[in-house]
C-alpha positions in Angstrom: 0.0 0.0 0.0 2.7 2.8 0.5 4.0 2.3 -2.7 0.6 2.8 -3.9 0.4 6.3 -1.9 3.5 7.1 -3.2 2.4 7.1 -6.5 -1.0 8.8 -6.0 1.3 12.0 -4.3 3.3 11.4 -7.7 3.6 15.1 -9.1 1.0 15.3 -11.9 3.4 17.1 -14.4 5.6 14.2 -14.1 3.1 11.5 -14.8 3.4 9.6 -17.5 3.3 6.0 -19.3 5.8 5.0 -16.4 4.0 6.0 -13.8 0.3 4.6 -15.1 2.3 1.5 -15.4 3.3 1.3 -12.1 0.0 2.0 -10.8 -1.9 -0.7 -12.7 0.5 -3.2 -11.9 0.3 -2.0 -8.3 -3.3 -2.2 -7.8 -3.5 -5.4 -9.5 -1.4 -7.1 -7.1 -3.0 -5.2 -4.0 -5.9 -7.0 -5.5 -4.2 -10.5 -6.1 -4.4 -10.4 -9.7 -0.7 -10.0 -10.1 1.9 -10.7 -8.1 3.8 -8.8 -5.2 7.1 -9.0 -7.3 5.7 -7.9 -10.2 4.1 -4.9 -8.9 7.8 -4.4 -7.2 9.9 -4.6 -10.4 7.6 -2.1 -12.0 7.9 0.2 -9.2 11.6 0.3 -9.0 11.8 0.6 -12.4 9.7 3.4 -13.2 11.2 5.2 -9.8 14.3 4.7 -11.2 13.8 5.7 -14.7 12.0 8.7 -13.1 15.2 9.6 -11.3 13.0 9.4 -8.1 14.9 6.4 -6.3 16.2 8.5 -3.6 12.5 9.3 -2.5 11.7 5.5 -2.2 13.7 2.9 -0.8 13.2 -0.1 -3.3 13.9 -2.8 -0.9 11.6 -5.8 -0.4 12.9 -6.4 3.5 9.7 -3.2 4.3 7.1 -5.1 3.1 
């Protein structure tokens, strides 16, 4: 779920394909139809392509 907040406070200007990625594949897994890692990878890798990894520890130990 915090991911999930994190990328509802997600400044709308920066939004893009990336970040409506990451937030399908979140939900989907917060709703079981995908899987925990999955919704992981595409987090990480749009917070990373997004230059954003410093706001968001990508680290599966705080789940």
């Amino acid at each position: 779920m915090d991911a999930i907040e994190f990328l509802e406070e997600w400044p709308v200007e920066r939004r893009g394909l990336l970040h409506g990625a990451a937030c399908d594949t979140c939900y989907s897994a917060y709703d079981g139809r995908k899987s925990v890692e999955a919704a992981h990878k595409a987090f990480a890798f749009g917070a990373v392509l997004d230059d954003r990894a410093e706001d968001w520890q990508c680290t599966r130990t705080n789940r």
